[in-house]
C-alpha positions as CSV (number, residue, x, y, z in Angstrom):
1,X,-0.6,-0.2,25.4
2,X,-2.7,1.3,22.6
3,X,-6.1,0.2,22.0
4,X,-7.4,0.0,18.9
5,X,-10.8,-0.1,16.8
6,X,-10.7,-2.6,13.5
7,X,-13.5,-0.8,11.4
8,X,-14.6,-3.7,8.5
9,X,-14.3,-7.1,8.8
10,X,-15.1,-8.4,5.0
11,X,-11.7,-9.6,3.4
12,X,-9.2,-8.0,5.3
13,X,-10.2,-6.8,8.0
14,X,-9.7,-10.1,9.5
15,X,-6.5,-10.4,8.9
16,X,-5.8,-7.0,10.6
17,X,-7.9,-8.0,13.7
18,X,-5.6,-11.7,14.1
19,X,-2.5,-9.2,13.6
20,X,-3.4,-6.8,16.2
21,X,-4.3,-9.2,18.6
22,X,-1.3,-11.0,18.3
23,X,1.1,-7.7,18.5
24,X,1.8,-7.1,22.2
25,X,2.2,-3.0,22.7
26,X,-1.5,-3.5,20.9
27,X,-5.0,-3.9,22.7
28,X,-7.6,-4.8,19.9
29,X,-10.4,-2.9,21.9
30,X,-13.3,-3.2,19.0
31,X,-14.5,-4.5,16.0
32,X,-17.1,-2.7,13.7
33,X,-18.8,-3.9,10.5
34,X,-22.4,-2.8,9.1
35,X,-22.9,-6.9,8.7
36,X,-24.0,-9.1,11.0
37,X,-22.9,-12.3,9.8
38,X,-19.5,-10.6,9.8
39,X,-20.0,-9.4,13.8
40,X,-20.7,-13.0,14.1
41,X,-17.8,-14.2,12.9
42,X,-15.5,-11.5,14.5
43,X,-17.3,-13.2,17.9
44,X,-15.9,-16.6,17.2
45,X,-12.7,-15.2,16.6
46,X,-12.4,-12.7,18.8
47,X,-15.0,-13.5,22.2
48,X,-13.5,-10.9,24.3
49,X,-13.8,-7.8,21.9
50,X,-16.6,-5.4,21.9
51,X,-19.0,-5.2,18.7
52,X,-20.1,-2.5,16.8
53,X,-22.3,-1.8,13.5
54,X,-21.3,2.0,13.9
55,X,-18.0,3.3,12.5
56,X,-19.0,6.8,14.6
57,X,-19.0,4.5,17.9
58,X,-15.7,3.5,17.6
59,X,-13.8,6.9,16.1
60,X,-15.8,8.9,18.7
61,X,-14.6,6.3,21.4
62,X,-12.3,8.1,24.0
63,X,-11.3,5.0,25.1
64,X,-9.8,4.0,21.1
65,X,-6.3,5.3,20.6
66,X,-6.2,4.0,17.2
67,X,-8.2,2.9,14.4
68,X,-7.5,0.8,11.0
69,X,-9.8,1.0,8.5
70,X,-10.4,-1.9,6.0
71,X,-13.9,-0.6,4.5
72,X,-14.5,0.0,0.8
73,X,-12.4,2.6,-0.9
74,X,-15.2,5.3,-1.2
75,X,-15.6,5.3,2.5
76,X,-11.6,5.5,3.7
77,X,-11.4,9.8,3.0
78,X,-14.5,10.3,5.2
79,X,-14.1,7.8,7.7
80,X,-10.0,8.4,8.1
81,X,-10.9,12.5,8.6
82,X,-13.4,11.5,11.2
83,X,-11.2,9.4,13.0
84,X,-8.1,11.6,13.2
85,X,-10.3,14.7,13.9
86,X,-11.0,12.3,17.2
87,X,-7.5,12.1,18.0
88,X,-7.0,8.5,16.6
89,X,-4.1,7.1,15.0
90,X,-4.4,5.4,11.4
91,X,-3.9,2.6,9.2
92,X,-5.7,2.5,6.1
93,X,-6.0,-0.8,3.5
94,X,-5.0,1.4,0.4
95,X,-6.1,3.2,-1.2
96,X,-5.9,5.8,1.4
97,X,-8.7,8.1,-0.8
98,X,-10.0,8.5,-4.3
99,X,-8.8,12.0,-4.9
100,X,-5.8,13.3,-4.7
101,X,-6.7,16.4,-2.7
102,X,-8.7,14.6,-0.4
103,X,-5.5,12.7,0.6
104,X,-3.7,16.0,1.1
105,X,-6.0,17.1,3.2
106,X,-5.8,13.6,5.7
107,X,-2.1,14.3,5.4
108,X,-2.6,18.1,6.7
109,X,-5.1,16.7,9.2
110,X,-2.4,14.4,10.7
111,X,0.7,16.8,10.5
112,X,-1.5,19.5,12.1
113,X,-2.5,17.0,15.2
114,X,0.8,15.4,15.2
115,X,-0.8,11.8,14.7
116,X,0.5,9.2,12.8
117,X,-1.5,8.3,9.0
118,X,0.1,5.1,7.5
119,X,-1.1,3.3,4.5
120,X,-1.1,-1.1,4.3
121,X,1.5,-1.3,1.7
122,X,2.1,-4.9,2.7
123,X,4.1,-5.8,-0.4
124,X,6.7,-3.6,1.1
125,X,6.9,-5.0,4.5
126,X,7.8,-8.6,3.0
127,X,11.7,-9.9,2.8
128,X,10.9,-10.6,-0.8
129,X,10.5,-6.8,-1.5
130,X,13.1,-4.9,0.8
131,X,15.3,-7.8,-1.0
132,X,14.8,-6.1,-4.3
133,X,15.1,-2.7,-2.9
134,X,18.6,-3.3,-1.4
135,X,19.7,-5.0,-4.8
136,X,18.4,-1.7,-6.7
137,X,19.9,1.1,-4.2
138,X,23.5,-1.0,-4.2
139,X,23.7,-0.9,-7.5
140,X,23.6,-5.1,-7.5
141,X,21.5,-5.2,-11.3
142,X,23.3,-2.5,-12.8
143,X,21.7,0.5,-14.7
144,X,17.9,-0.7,-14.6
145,X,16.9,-1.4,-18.3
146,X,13.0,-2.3,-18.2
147,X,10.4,-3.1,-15.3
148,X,7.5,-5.5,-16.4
149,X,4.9,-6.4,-14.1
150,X,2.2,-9.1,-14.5
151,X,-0.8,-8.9,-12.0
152,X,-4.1,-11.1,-12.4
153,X,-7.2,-11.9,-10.7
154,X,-9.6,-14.8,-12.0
155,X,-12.4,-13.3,-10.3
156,X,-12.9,-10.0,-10.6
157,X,-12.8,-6.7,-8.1
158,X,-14.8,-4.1,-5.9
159,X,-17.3,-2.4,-7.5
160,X,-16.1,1.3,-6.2
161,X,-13.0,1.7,-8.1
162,X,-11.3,0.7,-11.7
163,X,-8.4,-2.8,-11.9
164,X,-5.7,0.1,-12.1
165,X,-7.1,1.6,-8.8
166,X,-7.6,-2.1,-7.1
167,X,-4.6,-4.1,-8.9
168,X,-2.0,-1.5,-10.2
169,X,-1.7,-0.1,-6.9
170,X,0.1,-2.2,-5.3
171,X,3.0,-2.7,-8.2
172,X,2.9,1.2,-7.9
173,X,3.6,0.9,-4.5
174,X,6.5,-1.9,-5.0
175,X,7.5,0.8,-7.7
176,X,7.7,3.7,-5.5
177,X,9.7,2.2,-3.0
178,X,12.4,0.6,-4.9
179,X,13.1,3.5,-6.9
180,X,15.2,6.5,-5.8
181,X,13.3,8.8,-8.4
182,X,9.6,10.2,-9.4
183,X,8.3,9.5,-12.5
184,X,8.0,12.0,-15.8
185,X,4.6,11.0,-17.1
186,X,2.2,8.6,-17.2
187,X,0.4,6.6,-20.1
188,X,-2.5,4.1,-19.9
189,X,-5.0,2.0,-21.9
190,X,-7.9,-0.2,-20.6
191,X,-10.7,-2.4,-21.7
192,X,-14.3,0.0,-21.2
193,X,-12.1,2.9,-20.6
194,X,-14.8,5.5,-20.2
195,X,-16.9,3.6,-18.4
196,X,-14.2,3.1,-15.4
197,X,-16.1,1.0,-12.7
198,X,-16.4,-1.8,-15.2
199,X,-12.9,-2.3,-16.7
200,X,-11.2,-5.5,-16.4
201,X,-7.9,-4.8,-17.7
202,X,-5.3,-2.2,-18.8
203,X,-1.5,-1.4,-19.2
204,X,0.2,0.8,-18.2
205,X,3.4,2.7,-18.7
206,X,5.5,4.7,-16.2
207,X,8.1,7.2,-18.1
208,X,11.2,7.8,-15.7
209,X,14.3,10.2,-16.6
210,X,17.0,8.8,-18.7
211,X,14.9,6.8,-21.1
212,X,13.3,4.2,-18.7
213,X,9.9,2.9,-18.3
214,X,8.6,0.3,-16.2
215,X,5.6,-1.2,-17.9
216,X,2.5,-2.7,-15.6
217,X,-0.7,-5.1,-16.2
218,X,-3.3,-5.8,-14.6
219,X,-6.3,-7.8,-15.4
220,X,-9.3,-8.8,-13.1
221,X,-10.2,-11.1,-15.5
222,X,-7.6,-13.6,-16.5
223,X,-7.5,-17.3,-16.6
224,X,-5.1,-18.1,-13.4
225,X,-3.8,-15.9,-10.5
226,X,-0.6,-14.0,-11.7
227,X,2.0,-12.0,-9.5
228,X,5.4,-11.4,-11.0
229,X,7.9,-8.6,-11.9
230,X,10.9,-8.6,-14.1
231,X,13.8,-6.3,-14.0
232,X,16.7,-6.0,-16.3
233,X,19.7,-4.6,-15.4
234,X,22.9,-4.0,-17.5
235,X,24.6,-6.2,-15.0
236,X,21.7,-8.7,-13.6
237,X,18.4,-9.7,-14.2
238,X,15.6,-10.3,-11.5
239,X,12.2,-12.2,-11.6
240,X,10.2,-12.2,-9.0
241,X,7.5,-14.4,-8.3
242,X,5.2,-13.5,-5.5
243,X,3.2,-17.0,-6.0
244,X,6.4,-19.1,-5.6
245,X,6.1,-20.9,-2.1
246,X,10.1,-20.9,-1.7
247,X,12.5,-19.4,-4.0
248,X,10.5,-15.8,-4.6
249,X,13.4,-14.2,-6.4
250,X,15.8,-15.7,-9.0
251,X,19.1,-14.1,-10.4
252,X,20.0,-13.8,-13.9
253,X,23.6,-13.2,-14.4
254,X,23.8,-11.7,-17.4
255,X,21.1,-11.0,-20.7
256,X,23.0,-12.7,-22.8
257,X,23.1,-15.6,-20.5
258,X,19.4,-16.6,-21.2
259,X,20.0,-20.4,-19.2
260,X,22.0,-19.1,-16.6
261,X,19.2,-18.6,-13.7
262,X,20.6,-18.6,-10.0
263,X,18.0,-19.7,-7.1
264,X,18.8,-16.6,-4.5
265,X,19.7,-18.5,-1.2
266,X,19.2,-17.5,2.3
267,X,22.9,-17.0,2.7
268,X,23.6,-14.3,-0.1
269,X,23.9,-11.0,0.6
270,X,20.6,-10.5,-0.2
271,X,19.0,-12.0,3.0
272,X,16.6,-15.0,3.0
273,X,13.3,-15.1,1.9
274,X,10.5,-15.9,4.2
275,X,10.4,-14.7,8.1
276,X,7.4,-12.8,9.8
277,X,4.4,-12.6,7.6
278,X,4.6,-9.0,5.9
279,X,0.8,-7.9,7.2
280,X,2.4,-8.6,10.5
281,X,5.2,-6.7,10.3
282,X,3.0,-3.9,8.9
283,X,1.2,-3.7,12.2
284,X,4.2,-3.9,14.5
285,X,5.3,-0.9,12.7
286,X,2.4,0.9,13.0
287,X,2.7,0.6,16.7
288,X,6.2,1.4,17.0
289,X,5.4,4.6,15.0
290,X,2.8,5.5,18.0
291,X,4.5,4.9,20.6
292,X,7.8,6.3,19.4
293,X,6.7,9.1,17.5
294,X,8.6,7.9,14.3
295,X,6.9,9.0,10.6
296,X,6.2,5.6,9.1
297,X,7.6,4.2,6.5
298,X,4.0,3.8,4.1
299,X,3.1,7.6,5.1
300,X,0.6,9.9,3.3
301,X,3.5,10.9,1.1
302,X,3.5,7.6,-0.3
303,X,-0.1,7.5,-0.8
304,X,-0.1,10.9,-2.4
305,X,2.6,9.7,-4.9
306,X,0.5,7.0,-5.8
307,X,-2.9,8.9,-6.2
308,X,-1.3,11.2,-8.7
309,X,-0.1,8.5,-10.6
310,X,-3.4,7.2,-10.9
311,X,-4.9,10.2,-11.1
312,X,-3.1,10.6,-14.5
313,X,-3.8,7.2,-15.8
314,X,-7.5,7.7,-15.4
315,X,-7.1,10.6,-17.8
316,X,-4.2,9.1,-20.0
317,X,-6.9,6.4,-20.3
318,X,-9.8,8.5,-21.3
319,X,-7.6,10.4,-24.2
320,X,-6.9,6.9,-25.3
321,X,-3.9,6.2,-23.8
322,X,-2.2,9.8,-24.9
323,X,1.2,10.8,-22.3
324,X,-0.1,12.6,-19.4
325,X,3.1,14.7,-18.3
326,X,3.1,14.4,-13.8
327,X,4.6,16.7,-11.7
328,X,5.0,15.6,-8.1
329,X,5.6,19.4,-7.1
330,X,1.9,18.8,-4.6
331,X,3.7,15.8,-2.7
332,X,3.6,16.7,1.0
333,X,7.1,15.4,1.9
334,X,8.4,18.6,-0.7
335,X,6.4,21.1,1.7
336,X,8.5,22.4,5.1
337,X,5.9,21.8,8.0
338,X,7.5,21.6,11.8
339,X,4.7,19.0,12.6
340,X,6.5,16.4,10.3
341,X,9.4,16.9,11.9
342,X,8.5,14.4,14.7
343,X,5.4,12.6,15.6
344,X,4.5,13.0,19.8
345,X,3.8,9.7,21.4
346,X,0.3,8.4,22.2
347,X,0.9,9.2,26.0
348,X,1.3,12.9,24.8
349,X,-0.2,13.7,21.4
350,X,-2.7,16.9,21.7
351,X,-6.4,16.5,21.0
352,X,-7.1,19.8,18.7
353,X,-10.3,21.4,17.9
């Protein structure tokens, strides 16, 4: 079994505690959160779990195999280097760091102790989104034309990084996985660009090879809740609607077909849409990665792909949206380390110095 520490219990960290608790090769061990009135309600929920108000009291726990960190952004670099530096496991809520070479050096930290660093990209756990991925790897669409993505909040964000950072992120993610290719360059606008911790809204663009660009935008500020992306393919077109109770992804069968829209049903090839809640699944994987020693599928990699990406809006948007050419030459997964070869299981993973 593998014990583990939930360090903040605001908006998600809830969510992870009921997941953990409900995955059996999981113990959750302790919950930590500088609020009281949170620890109070992690006692409801949880009776049997000890309380902290320190994040050192759990990392520093010999007794903690794991930790998953759902604090604000600012905090995940230094707390996640703490806790693998302790010999802990970890899941982070994205983004895994600020900077990219502070997530370089988590990666580092992990290959070096042979521990496994994941990232809670959730949207890529869910049957919805593996859906799409099978239908872009099989060829199913066609040559991809254009990616659109609409994301919106009514109610604004954190206060410790911009929408692109808080919003974008996780389309970026979606992005990342369902493509078979890194992006050329980067451009980006935003409302109160160059003051970045109060923008509401900006687009962005995302230049691939052979002439395509998915375009993505994000608003903290809009008048309804808004989760969709659009592909068009030279042989099918997909929308998908992450709002949608039921029927997440619909079919277009051809562009010029502009009433022909097929409901995807659980018996095409595609594979139903619904099962184990994603968050779920993103735990359960997390544990199989400990105890089996296999790299998981949201690894620092991922999360270093993403913070460059970023990384380069933030300056596109500063030059006024000008091209910022990227280069994913710093991506850990393009360096030859024998510690990423395979992960060593909890019962036998090293404590280093």
């Amino acid at each position: 079994m593998v014990r583990v520490g939930v360090i903040g219990y605001g908006r998600w960290g809830p969510n992870l505690a009921r997941c953990v608790a409900s995955e059996r090769a999981l113990v959750l061990s302790a919950i930590c959160d500088t609020s009281r009135s949170r620890l109070q309600a992690a006692a409801v929920q949880h009776s049997n779990v000890r309380l902290e108000s320190d994040p050192e009291a759990v990392i520093n726990d010999p007794s903690v195999d794991a930790v998953l960190l759902a604090t604000p952004a600012t905090n995940h670099y230094r707390s996640a280097r703490g806790a693998l530096r302790a010999g802990k496991h970890v899941l982070v809520e994205k983004p895994l760091a600020l900077q990219s070479d502070h997530v370089l050096r988590l990666i580092e930290e992990a290959d070096r102790r042979r521990l496994v660093l994941m990232i809670d990209h959730t949207y890529n756990f869910s049957s919805a989104i593996r859906s799409i991925q099978q239908a872009m790897q099989s060829g199913y669409l066609g040559a991809i034309c254009s990616l659109e993505s609409l994301r919106v909040n009514q109610f604004g964000g954190p206060q410790d990084c911009n929408v692109l950072w808080d919003l974008a992120y996780h389309d970026l993610s979606i992005i990342d996985y369902i493509f078979s290719q890194s992006p050329l360059a980067i451009s980006a606008v935003g409302s109160d660009c160059n003051r970045a911790f109060s923008q509401r809204c900006a687009d962005m663009t995302v230049y691939f090879a052979n002439d395509f660009a998915a375009k993505v935008h994000v608003n903290w500020a809009g008048p309804a809740k808004l989760r969709t992306m659009r592909l068009v393919g030279s042989g099918k077109s997909l929308i998908f609607d992450d709002l949608e109770p039921e029927t997440k992804i619909k079919i277009c069968n051809s562009a010029s077909d502009s009433n022909g829209v097929d409901h995807l049903q659980r018996e095409t090839w595609l594979g139903g849409i619904g099962g184990t809640e994603p968050l779920r699944t993103v735990v359960n994987h997390f544990a199989n990665c400990i105890l089996n020693g296999e790299r998981p599928l949201s690894d620092g990699d991922a999360a270093l792909r993403i913070t460059l990406i970023l990384e380069a809006a933030d300056r596109s948007m500063s030059n006024a949206g000008r091209i910022v050419s990227l280069s994913m030459d710093a991506t850990a997964s393009e360096r030859s380390s024998p510690a990423r070869e395979k992960l060593l299981p909890i019962t036998a993973h090293e404590r280093l110095p």
